[in-house]
C-alpha positions as CSV (number, residue, x, y, z in Angstrom):
1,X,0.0,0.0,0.0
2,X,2.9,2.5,0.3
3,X,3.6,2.2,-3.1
4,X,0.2,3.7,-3.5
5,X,0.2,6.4,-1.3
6,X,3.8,7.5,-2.9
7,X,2.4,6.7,-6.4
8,X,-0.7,9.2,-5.3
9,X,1.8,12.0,-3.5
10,X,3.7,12.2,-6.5
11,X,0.3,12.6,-8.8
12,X,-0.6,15.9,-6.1
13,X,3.0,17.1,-6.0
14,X,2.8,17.3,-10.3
15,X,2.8,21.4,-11.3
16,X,-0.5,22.6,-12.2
17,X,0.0,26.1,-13.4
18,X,0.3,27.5,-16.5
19,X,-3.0,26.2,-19.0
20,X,-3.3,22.4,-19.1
21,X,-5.1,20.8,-22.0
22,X,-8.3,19.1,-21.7
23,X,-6.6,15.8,-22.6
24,X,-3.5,16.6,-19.5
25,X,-6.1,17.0,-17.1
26,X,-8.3,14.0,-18.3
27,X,-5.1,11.9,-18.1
28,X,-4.2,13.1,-14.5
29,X,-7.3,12.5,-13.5
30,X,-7.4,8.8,-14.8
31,X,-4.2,8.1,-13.0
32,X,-5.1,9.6,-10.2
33,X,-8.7,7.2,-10.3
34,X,-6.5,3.8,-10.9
35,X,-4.7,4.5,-7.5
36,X,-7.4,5.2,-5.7
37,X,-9.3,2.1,-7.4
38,X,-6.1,0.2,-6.4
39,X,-6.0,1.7,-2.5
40,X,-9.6,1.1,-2.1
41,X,-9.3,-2.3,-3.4
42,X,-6.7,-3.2,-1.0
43,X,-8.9,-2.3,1.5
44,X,-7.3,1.5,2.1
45,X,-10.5,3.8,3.2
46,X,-9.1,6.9,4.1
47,X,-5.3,8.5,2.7
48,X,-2.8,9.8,5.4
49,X,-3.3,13.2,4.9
50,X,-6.0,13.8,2.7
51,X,-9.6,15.5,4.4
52,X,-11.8,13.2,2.2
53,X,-12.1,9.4,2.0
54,X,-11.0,7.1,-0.5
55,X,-14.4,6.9,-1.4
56,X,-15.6,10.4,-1.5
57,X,-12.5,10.8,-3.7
58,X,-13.3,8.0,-6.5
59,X,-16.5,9.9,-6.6
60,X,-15.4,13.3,-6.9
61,X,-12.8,12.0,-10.0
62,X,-15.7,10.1,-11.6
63,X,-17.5,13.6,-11.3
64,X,-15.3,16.0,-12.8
65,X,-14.6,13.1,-15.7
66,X,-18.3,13.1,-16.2
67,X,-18.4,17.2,-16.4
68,X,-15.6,17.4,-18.7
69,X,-16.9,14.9,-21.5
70,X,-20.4,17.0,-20.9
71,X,-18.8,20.1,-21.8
72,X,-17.1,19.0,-24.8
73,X,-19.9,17.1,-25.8
């Protein structure tokens, strides 16, 4: 499971600035979804660190995915 919490520190660490593409985000978004897919199948409900759950996260991603293909719909 450490290897998922670094894998997922190192996804949040990643520079945001400037203007990312619709495809950058999309991508960091799916990684971001296979750790957390990963952590919560290993039985990981809440990230050291992090104010929501595991959960609540896998969510949130599926969410802003979901808005993103709308709006370029």
């Amino acid at each position: 499971m450490k290897e998922l919490f670094d894998k997922w520190s190192e996804i949040q660490k990643q520079p945001r600035h400037g203007m990312p593409t619709v495809g950058s985000v999309q991508q960091r978004i799916s990684e971001e979804l296979q750790v957390l897919e990963a952590l919560r199948a290993a039985g990981c409900l809440q990230i050291p660190g992090e104010a929501f759950d595991v959960r609540f996260l896998i969510d949130d991603r599926h969410r802003l995915l979901r808005e993103m293909h709308d709006r370029l719909s």
